[in-house]
KOLPA-624233 format. One line per field, with one value per residue (C-alpha): x, y negated, z negated. Coordinates in Angstrom, 3 decimals, padded with zeros to 6 digits. Last residue first. Example, Ala and Ser with C-alpha at 12.3 -4.5 7.8 and 13.67 -1.06 7.14 Angstrom:
KOLPA-624233
east (013.670, 012.300)
north (001.060, 004.500)
up (-007.140, -007.800)
This chain:
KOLPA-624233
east (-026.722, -024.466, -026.467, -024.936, -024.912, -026.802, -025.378, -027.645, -024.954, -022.966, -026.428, -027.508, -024.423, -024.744, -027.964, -026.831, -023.907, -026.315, -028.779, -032.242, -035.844, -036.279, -036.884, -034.315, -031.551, -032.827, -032.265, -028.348, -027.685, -028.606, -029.823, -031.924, -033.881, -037.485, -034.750, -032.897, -036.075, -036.820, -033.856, -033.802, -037.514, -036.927, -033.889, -035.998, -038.613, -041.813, -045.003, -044.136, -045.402, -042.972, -041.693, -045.773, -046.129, -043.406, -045.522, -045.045, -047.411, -045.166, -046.259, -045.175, -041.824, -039.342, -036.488, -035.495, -032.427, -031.682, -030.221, -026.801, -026.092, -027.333, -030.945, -033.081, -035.355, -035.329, -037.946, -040.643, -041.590, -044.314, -042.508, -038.684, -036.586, -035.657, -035.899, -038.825, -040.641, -037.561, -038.149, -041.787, -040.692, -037.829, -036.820, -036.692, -034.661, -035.566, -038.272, -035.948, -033.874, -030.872, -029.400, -027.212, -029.412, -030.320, -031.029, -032.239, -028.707, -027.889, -030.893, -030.107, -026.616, -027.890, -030.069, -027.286, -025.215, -027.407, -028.230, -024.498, -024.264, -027.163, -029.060, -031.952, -031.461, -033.638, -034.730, -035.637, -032.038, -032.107, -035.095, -033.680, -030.400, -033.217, -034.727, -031.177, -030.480, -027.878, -025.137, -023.351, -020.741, -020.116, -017.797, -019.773, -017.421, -016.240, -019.957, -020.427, -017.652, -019.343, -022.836, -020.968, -019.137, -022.194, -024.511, -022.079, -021.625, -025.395, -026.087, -023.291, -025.923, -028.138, -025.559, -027.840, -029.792, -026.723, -025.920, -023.096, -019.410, -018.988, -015.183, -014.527, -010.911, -009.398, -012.942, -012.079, -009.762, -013.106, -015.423, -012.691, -013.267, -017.062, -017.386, -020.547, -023.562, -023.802, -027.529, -025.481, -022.729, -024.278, -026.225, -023.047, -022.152, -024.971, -024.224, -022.906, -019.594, -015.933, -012.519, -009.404, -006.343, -002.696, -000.424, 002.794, 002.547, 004.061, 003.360, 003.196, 003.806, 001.103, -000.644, -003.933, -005.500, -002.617, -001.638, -001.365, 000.089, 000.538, -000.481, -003.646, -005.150, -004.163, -005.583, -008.503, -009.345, -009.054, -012.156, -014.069, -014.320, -016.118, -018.344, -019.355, -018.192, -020.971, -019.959, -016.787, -018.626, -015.402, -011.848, -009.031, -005.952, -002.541, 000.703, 003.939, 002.329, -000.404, -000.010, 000.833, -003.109, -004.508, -003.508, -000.432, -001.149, 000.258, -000.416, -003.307, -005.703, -008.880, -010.550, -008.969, -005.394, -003.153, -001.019, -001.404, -003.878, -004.158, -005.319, -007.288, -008.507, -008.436, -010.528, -013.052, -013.292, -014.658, -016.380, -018.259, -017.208, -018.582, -019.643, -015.875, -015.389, -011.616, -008.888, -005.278, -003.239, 000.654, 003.564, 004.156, 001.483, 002.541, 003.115, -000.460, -001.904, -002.680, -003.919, -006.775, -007.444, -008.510, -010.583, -012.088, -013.016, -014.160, -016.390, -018.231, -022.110, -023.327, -024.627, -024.578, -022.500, -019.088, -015.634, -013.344, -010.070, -006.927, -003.761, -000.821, -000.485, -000.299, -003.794, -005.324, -005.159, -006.510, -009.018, -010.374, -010.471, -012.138, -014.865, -015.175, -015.550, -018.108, -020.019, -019.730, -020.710, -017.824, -018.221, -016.720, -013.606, -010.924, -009.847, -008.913, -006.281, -007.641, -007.082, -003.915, -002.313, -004.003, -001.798, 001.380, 001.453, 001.305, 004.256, 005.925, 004.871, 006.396, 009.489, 010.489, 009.216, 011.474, 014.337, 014.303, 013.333, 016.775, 018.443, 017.185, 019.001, 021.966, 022.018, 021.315, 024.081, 026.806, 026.250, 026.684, 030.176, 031.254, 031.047, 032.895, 035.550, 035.762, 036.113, 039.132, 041.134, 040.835, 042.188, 044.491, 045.776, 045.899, 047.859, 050.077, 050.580, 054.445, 055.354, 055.380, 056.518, 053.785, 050.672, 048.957, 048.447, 044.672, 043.312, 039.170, 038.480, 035.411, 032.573, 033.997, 031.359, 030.684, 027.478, 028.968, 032.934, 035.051, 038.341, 041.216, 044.218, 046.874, 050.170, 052.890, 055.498, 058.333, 056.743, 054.601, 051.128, 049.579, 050.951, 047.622, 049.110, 050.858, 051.253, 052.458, 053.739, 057.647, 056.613, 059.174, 057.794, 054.863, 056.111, 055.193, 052.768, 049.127, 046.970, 043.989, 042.041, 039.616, 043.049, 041.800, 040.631, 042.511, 046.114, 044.342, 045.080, 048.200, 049.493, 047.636, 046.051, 041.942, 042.334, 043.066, 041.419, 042.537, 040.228, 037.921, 041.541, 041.410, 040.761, 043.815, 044.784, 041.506, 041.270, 044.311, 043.166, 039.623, 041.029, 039.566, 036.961, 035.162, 038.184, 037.866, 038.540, 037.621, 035.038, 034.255, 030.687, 029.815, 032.771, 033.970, 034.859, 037.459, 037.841, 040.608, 043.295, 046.141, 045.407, 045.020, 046.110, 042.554, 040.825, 040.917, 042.477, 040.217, 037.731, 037.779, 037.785, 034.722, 033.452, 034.401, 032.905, 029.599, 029.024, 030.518, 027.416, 025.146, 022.748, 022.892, 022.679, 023.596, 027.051, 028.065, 027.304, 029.165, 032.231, 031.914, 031.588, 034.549, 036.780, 036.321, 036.813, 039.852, 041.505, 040.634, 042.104, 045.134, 045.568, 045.562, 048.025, 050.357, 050.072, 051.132, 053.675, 056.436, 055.155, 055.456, 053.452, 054.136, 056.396, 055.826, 058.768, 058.484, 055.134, 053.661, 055.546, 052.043, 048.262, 046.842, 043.020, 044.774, 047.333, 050.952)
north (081.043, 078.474, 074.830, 071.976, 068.614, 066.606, 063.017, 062.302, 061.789, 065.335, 067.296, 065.660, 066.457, 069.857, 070.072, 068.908, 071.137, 073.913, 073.197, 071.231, 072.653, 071.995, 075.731, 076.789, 073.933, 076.105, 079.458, 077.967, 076.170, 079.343, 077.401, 080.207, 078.975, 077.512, 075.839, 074.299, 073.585, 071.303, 069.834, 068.940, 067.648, 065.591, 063.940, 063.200, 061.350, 063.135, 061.404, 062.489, 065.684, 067.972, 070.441, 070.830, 074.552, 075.633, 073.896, 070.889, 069.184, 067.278, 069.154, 072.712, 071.331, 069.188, 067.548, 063.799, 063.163, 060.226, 057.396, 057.019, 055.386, 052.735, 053.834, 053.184, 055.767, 056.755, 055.523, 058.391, 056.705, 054.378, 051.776, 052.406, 055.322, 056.624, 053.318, 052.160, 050.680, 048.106, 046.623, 045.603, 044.731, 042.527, 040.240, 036.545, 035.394, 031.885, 032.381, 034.777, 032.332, 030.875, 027.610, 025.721, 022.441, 021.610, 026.216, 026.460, 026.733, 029.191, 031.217, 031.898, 032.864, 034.996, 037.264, 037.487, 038.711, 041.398, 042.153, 042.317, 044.717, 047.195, 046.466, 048.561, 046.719, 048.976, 046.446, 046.522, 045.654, 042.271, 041.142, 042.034, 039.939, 036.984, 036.958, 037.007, 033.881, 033.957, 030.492, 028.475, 026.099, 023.580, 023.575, 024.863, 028.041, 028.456, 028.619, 031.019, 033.214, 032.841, 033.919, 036.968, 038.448, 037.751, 039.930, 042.607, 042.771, 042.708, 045.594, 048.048, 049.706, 050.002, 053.128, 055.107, 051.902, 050.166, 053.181, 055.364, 055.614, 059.097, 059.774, 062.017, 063.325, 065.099, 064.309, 062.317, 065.603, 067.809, 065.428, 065.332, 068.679, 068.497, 066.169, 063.548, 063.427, 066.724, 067.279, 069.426, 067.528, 064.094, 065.589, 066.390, 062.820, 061.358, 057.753, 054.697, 055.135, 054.361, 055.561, 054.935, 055.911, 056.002, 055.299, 056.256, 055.838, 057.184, 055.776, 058.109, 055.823, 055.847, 052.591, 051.425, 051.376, 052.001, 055.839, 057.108, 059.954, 060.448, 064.241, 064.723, 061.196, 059.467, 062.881, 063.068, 059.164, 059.480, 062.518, 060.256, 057.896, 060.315, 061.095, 057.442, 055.233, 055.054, 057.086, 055.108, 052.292, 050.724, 051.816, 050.522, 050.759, 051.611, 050.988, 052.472, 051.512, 049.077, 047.146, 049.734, 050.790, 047.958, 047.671, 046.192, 043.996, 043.720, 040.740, 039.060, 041.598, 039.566, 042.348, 045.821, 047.491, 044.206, 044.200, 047.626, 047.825, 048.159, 051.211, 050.274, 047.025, 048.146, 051.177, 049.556, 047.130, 049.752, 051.291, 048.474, 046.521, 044.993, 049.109, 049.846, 046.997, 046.496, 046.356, 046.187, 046.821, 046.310, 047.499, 046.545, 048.513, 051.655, 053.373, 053.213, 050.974, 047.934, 050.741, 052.505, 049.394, 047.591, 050.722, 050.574, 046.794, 048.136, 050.847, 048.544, 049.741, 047.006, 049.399, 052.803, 055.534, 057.238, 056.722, 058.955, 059.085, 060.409, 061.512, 059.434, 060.054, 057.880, 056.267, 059.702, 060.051, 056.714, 056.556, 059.623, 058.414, 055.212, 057.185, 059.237, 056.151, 054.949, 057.785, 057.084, 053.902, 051.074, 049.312, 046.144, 046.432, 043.782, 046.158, 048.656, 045.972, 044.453, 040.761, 041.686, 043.850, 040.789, 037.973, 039.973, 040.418, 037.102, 035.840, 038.992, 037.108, 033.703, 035.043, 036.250, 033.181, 031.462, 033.782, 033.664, 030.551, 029.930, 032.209, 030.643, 026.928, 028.576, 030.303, 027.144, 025.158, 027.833, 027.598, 024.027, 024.412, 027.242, 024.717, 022.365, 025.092, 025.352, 021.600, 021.830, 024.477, 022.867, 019.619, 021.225, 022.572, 019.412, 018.104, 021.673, 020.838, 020.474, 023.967, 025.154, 029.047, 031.137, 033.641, 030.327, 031.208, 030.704, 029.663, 028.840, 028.017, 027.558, 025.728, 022.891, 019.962, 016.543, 017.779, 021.436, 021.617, 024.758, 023.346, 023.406, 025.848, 025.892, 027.422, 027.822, 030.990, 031.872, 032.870, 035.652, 036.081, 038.694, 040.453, 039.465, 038.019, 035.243, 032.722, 029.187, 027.161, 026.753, 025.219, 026.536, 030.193, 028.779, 026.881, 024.015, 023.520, 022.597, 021.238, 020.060, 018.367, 019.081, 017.579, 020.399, 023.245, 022.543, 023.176, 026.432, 027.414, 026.373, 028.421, 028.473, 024.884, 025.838, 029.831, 031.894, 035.229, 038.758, 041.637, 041.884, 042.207, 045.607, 047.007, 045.474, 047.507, 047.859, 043.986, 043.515, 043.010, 041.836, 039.147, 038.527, 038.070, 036.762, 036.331, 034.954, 031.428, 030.108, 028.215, 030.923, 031.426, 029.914, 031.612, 029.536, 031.352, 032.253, 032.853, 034.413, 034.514, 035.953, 036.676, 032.897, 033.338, 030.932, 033.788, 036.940, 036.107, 033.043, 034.880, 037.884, 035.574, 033.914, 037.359, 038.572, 035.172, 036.404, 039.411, 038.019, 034.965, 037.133, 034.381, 035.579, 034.114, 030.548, 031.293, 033.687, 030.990, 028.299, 030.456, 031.084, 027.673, 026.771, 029.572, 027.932, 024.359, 025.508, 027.440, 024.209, 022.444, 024.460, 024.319, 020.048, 020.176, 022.579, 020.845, 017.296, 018.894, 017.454, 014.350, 014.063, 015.003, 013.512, 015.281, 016.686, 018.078, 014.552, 014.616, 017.808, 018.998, 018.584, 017.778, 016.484, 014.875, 011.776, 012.353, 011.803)
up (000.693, 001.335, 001.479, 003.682, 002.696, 004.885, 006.023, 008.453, 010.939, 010.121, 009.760, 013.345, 014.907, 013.872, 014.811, 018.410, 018.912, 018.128, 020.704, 020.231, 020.115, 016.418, 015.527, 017.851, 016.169, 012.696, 014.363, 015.270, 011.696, 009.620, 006.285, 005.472, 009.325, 007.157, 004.736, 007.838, 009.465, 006.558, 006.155, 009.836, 010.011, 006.398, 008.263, 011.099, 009.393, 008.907, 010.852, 013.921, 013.171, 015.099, 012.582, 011.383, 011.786, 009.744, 006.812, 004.732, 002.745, 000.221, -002.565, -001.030, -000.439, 001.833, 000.454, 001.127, -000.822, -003.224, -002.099, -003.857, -006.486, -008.924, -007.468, -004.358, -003.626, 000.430, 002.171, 003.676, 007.347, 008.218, 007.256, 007.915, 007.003, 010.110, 012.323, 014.708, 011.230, 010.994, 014.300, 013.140, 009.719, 010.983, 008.148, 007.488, 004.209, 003.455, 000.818, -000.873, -002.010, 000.011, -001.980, -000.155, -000.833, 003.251, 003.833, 006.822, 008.752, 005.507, 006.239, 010.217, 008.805, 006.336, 008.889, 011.569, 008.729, 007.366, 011.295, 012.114, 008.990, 010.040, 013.034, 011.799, 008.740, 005.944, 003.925, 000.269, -001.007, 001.517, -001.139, -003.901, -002.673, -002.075, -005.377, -007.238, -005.644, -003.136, -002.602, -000.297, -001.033, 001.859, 005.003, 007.196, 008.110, 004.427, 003.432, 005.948, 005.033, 000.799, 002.197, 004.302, 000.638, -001.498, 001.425, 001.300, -002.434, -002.535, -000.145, -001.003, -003.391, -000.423, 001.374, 003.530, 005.104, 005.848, 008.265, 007.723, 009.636, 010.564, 011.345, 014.271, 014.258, 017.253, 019.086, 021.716, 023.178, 022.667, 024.238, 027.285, 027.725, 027.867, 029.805, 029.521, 031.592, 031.508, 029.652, 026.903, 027.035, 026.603, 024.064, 022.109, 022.883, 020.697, 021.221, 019.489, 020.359, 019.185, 020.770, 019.224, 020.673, 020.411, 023.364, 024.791, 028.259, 031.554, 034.860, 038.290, 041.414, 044.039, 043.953, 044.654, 041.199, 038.976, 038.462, 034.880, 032.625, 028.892, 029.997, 028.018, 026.869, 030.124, 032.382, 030.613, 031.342, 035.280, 034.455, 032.256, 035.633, 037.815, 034.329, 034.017, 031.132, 028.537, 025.354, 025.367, 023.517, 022.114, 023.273, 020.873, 022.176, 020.008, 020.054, 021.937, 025.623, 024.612, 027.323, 029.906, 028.523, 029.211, 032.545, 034.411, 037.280, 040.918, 042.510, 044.822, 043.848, 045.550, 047.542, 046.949, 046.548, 047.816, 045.255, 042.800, 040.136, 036.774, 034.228, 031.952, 033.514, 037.017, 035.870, 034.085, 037.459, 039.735, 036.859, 035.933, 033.208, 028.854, 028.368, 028.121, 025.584, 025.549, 022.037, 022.851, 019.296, 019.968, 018.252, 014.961, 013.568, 015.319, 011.464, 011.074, 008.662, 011.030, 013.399, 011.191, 009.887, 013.013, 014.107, 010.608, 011.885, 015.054, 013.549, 011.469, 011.405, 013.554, 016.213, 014.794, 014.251, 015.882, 015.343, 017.358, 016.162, 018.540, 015.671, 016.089, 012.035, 008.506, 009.243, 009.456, 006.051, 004.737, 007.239, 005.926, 002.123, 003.222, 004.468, 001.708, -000.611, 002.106, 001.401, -002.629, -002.159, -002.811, 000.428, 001.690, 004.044, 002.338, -000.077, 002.785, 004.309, 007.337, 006.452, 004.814, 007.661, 009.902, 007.198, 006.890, 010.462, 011.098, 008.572, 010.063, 014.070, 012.126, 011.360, 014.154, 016.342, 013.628, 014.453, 018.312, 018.276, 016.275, 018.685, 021.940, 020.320, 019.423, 022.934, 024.732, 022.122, 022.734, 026.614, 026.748, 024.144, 026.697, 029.703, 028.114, 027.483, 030.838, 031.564, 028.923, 030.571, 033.819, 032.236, 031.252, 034.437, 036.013, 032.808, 033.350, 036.706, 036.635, 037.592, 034.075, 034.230, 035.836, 034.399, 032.930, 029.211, 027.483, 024.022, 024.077, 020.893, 018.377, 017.477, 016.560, 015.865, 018.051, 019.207, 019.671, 020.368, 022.284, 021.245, 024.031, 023.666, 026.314, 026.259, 028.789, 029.449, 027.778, 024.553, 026.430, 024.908, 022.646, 020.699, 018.842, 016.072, 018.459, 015.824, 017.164, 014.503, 015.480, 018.854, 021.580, 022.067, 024.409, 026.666, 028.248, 025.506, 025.342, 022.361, 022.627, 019.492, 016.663, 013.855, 011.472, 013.042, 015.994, 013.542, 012.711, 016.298, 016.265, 013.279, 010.213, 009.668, 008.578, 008.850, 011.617, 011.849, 013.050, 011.588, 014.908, 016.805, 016.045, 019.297, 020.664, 024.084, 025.546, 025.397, 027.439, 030.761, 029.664, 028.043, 024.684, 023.301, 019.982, 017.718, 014.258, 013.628, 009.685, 008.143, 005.622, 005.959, 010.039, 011.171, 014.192, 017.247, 018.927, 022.650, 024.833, 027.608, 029.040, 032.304, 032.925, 037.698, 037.838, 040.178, 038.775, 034.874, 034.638, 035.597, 033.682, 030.556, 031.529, 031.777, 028.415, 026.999, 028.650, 026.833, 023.752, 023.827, 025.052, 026.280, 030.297, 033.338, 032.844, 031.499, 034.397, 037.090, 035.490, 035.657, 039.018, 039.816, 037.443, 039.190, 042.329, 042.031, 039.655, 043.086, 044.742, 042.299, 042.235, 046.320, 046.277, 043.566, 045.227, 048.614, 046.387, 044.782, 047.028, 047.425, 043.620, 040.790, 037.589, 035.695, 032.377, 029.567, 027.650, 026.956, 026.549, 023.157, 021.736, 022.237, 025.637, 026.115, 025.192, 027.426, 026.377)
């Protein structure tokens, strides 16, 4: 008996003769065949039952096995359960998920034990074979070869040659056996892809843990009362797909509430593509956002997706959009109203499902007014405008702020840094023109000067000449710093005021707009006349100054 052979195999062979030599010669070409074919399946695809199915088809098309199929080992119980079987006949046993062999039950079991091949001239000879399938005829051969992994069963590949024993069934055997070979290489591949699979899995949660961590709402410094309401909006708008527009100064924050926004949103798993629109021209803005086409100008060698196929079922964050040109607002209407795009160069409509967040630094209702940006896509940016403050409005966040960027640096040079009590009264009486990215540009440059770790207020340097361009600097009235908020600017007899002196450009703007407000009874459209500015833009102005509106 063959080695490679299990039982009832011996006696019952015959060696080829001269007679079978044409027969032997046509079976291995037939086998040739099939094993190329079957090959090819395995290394297109890592469905393990997908592919099994197809093995299966081949060997009933081509290798004359119609009745065929694959266990495989249960990785809890230890025992065989069936994968696939033939195509043929796999319509007619839908239940065959329930059939299992355990370790010695029939002759499958027997492999479980003894990890060996076992083929029978025919099939309904050996006491121990279990056909639960109804499957297989008893007067016809059997071959089951183990489907092994680095020496371990995997499974079983059990098939039945369509013809009585013709004296090939070594030759066929050993077809049997190659093919389960095969299996075993495509097991290990797909073992191997599905533990990547499941650490890469693991590792992007691990990730996602961390960012939805990093920019959780405790992790965003501010515990002023406007920053409160803030944190309130992004709360709520968090939960929908709702378009945000963030709007305030430079330095004020509005990527990292961007970064919130999405990380809370119920798109968080899908992906977050941030871009600069002020960083591009328009030529290339719109390459970027939208792609471009092979061959559709100088240098597009392939075809690229944009931004915005990137983030398809996510969200993209688009910072400064106050400053993309009106021909190229227009392309952006039609993303954010129809889900629509067009790469550069190409013809082919793409849809996307995207969220956005816009961010700008400008007055867009000025924009409007003066044309330069479009109306209609104003109103579509503007779903949900949240106002993020300046530094200057919100001082009590000052020394938290300051505490929170000393202790960063100190984990970035690898020492502990520290803030004397001097030098966080001193950051308290500033109004930071450049807001938090000032505050932090200003600690870092102390830090560096800093050889104990110490910053006092020696070491903090301040713009006073900057500072007296802002609302609020020198020359202009300072708001009173107390435990809470600043305290409002209101114009009176006492303070000099008169209709006639709206323009001195000695009063800060907020004292001009309270001040026309009272002159107008709080009517926001004779007010914007007294100021010379249109409605839109007093509004704006009472929404960025952060004036609470009187009802009279």
């Amino acid at each position: 008996m063959n080695a490679m052979s299990g039982i009832n195999t011996t006696d019952e062979r015959r060696s080829p003769g001269d007679a079978q030599a044409p027969g032997l010669a046509r079976l291995r070409r037939i086998e040739l065949e099939a094993l190329y074919h079957v090959g090819e399946i395995l290394s297109r695809s890592l469905d393990f039952r997908s592919t099994s199915r197809e093995v299966l088809r081949v060997l009933d098309e081509q290798a004359g096995m119609s009745r065929s199929m694959v266990t495989v080992v249960d990785p809890e119980s230890g025992d065989l359960v069936i994968n696939a079987v033939s195509v043929e006949d796999d319509a007619d046993h839908s239940g065959h998920a329930s059939v299992r062999y355990q370790s010695g039950e029939g002759l499958l079991g027997l492999i479980l034990d003894e990890k060996r091949t076992i083929a029978l001239s025919r099939t309904g000879d050996d006491p121990r074979f279990l056909d639960r399938l109804g499957l297989y005829d008893r007067r016809l051969p059997f071959i089951a070869a183990p489907i092994s992994l680095g020496g371990s069963l995997r499974g079983v590949l059990a098939v039945q040659p369509n013809t009585p024993d013709d004296g090939l069934l070594e030759e066929r055997t050993r077809f049997v056996e190659m093919v389960a070979n095969l299996i075993g290489q495509s097991v290990r591949l797909s073992l191997d892809i599905e533990a990547e699979k499941k650490d890469l899995a693991e590792e992007r949660d691990s990730l996602r843990r961390t960012v939805r961590h990093q920019y959780g709402f405790d992790n965003i410094i501010g515990r002023s009362a406007v920053m409160r309401r803030v944190f309130d909006q992004v709360r709520l708008v968090s939960r929908w797909n709702t378009t945000v527009l963030l709007r305030g100064e430079t330095g004020t924050g509005k990527e990292l509430i961007a970064n919130a926004i999405h990380y809370h949103s119920p798109r968080s798993s899908g992906a977050y593509v941030r871009l600069n629109c002020a960083s591009l021209p328009e030529n290339l803005l719109e390459s970027e956002l939208f792609g471009h086409e092979k061959g559709a100008f100088t240098g597009a060698v392939a075809a690229r997706r944009g931004r915005f196929e990137a983030a398809d079922g996510g969200t993209i964050f688009l910072d400064e959009i106050g400053e993309i040109s009106p021909a190229f607002q227009a392309k952006l209407l039609r993303v954010l109203q129809e889900g629509e795009l067009e790469r550069v160069g190409g013809g082919r409509t793409l849809k996307v499902d995207v969220r956005v967040i816009a961010a700008t630094h400008r007055d867009l209702e000025a924009a409007v007014d003066s044309g330069d940006f479009r109306e209609d896509l104003y109103y579509r940016l503007n779903v949900m405008p949240i106002m993020l403050p300046p530094l200057r409005e919100r001082p009590e966040d000052i020394p938290e702020i300051a505490s929170f960027l000393v202790n960063r640096l100190g984990e970035q040079q690898g020492r502990r840094l520290s803030l004397a009590e001097s030098a966080i009264r001193c950051l308290s009486q500033y109004n930071w023109p450049g807001n938090v990215r000032e505050l932090e540009n200003c600690l870092e440059r102390a830090a560096v000067m800093s050889e104990s770790g110490h910053i006092g207020a020696e070491l903090i340097h301040l713009d006073r000449q900057r500072e007296a361009l802002v609302p609020g600097g020198s020359g202009f009235a300072v708001p009173a710093f107390s435990a809470g908020a600043p305290a409002m600017v209101m114009p009176s007899a006492a303070s000099g005021f008169s209709p006639s002196n709206l323009n001195d450009p000695d009063l800060d703007e907020r004292t001009r707009v309270i001040a026309a407000l009272e002159q107008a009874g709080w009517v926001q459209a004779r007010a914007a006349r007294l100021l010379g500015m249109t409605p839109r833009q007093i509004a704006y102005r009472i929404l960025t100054l952060n004036i609470e509106v009187r009802k009279i």
